[in-house]
C-alpha positions as CSV (number, residue, x, y, z in Angstrom):
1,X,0.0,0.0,0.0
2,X,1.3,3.4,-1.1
3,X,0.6,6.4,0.6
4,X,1.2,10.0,0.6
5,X,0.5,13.7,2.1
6,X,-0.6,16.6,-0.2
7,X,-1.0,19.9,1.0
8,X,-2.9,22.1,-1.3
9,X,-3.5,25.4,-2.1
10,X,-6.7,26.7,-3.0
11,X,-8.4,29.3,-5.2
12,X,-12.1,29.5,-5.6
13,X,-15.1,30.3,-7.2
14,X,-18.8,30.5,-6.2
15,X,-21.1,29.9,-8.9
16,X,-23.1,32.8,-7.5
17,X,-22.7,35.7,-5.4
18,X,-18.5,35.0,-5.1
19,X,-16.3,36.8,-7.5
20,X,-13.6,34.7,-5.4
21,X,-11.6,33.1,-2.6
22,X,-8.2,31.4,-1.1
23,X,-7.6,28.3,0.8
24,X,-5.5,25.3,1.8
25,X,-5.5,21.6,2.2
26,X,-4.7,18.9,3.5
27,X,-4.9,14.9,2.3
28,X,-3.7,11.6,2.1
29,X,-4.1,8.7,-0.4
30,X,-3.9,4.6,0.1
31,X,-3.5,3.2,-3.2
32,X,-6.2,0.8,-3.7
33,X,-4.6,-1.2,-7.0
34,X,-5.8,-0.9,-10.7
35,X,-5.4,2.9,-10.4
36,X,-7.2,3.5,-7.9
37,X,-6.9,5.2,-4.9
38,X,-9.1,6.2,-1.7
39,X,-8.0,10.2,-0.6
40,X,-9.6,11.4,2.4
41,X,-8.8,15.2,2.2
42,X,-9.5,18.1,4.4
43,X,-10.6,21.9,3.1
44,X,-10.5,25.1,4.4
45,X,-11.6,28.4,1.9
46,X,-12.6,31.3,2.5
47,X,-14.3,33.8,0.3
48,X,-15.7,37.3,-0.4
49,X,-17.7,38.8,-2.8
50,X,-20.6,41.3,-4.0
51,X,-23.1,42.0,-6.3
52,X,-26.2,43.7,-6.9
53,X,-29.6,41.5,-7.6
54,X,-31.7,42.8,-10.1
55,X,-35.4,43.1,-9.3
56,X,-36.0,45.7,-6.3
57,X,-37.1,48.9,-6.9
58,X,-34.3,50.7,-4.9
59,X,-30.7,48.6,-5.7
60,X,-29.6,46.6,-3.2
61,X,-25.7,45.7,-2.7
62,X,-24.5,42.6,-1.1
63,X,-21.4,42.2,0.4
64,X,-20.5,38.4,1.9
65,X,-17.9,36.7,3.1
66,X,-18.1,32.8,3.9
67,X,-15.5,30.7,5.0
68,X,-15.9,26.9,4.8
69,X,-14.4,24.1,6.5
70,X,-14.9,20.6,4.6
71,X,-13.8,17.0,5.3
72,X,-14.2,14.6,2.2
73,X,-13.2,11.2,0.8
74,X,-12.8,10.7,-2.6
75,X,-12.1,7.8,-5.0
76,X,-9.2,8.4,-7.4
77,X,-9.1,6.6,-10.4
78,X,-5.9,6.5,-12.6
79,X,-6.8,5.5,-16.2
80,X,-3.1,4.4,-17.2
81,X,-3.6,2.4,-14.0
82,X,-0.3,3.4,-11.8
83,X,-2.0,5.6,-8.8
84,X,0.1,8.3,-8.3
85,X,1.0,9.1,-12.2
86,X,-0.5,11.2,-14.8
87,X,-3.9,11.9,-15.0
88,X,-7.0,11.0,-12.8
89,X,-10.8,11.4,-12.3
90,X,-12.5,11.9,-8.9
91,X,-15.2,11.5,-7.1
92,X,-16.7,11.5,-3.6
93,X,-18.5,13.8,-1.1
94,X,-18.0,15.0,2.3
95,X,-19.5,17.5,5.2
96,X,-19.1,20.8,5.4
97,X,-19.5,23.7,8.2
98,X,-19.5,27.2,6.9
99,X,-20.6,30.5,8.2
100,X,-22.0,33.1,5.9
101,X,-22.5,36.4,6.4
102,X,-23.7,39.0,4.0
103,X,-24.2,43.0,4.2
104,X,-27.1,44.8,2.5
105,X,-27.2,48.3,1.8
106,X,-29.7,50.2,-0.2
107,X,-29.7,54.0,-0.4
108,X,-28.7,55.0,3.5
109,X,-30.1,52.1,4.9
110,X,-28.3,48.9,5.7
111,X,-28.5,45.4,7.4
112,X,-26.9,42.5,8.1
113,X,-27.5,38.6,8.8
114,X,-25.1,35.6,9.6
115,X,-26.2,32.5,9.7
116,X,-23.8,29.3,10.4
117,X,-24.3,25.8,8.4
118,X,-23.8,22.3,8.6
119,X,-24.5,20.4,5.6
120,X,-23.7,17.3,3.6
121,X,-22.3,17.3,-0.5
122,X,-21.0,15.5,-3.3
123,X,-17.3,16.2,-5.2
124,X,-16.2,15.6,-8.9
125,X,-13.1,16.6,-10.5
126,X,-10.2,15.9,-12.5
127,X,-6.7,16.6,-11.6
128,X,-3.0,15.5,-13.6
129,X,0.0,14.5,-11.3
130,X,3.0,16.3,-13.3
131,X,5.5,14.3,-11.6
132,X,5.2,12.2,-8.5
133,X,5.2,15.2,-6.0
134,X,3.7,17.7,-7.9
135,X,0.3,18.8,-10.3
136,X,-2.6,20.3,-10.7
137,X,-6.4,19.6,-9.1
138,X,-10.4,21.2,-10.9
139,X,-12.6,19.8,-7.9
140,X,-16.6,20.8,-8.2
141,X,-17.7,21.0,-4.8
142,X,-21.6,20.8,-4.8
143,X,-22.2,22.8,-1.5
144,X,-25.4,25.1,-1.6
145,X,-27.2,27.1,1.0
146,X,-30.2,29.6,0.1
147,X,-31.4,30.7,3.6
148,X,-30.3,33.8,4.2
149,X,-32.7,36.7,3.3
150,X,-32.5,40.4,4.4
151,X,-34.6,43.2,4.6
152,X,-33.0,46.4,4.0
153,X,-35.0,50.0,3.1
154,X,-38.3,48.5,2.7
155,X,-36.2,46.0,-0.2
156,X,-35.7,42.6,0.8
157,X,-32.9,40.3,-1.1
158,X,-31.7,36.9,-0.4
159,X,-28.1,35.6,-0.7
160,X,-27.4,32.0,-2.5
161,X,-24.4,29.8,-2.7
162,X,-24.5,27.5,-5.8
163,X,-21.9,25.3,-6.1
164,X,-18.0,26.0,-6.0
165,X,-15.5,25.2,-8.4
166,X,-11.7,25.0,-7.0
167,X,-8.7,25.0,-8.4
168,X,-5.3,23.9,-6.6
169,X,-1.9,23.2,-6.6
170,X,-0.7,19.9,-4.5
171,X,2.4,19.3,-3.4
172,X,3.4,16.2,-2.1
173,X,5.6,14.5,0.2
């Protein structure tokens, strides 16, 4: 049974309200033969963003910032069949705590709502091992949350998180 440690580092995007976000991580792999590999891995991004939802009569900005903390296993499989080398496809899930909390403002007034989250989500990816301790990882992350809603000047606005597509570099050793 091989095994390593990766630590990787993160950048982010939210399918939504994000424009971006940083991270690092941590995880381990037990080859599993045939290419395969089981990688337990944990996560922690955080991210900040803005926008400006279209719809009220008065425009109402959004300023959030979420940071996430997720523990996953995935399954690895190496198509040229040496786990460890070259390309690979993954796929798993994992759990995930994050807090969120978003600013409104609209004309002079403004509010404000946090709200913290536990929640369960499935992972697909791709990644390509350039040599044995280094490449790159594209990991979808299917974490959503939709329950935060503010009122702000007489305009009410909700914030969503849809999904979030991360991109890292591991190093391993």
């Amino acid at each position: 049974m091989k095994r390593f440690i990766a630590l990787a580092c993160l950048a982010m995007a939210g399918a939504s309200l994000f424009a971006g976000g940083f991270g690092v991580g941590v995880q381990t792999s037990f080859d599993q033969g045939g290419g395969g590999a089981i990688a337990p891995r944990l996560d922690y991004i955080r991210a900040t963003g803005s926008s400006t939802p279209s719809g009220p009569a008065v425009p109402v900005r959004l300023d959030a910032r979420v940071s996430i903390l997720a523990l996953g296993v995935d399954y690895d499989y190496f198509p040229g069949k040496q786990s460890g080398q070259g390309f690979y496809l993954l796929a798993g899930g994992g759990v995930a705590d994050f807090t969120v909390h978003v600013d409104g403002t609209a004309g002079a007034a403004s509010a404000s709502n946090s709200n913290r989250k536990t929640t369960c989500f499935p992972e697909a990816g791709l990644g390509w091992l350039f040599t044995r301790n280094v490449g790159l990882e594209l990991l979808y992350k299917g974490i959503r949350y939709h329950d935060l809603n503010l009122a702000v000047g007489g305009e009410s606005a909700a914030y969503a998180l849809s999904g979030i597509l991360q991109g890292s570099v591991v190093v391993r050793f």
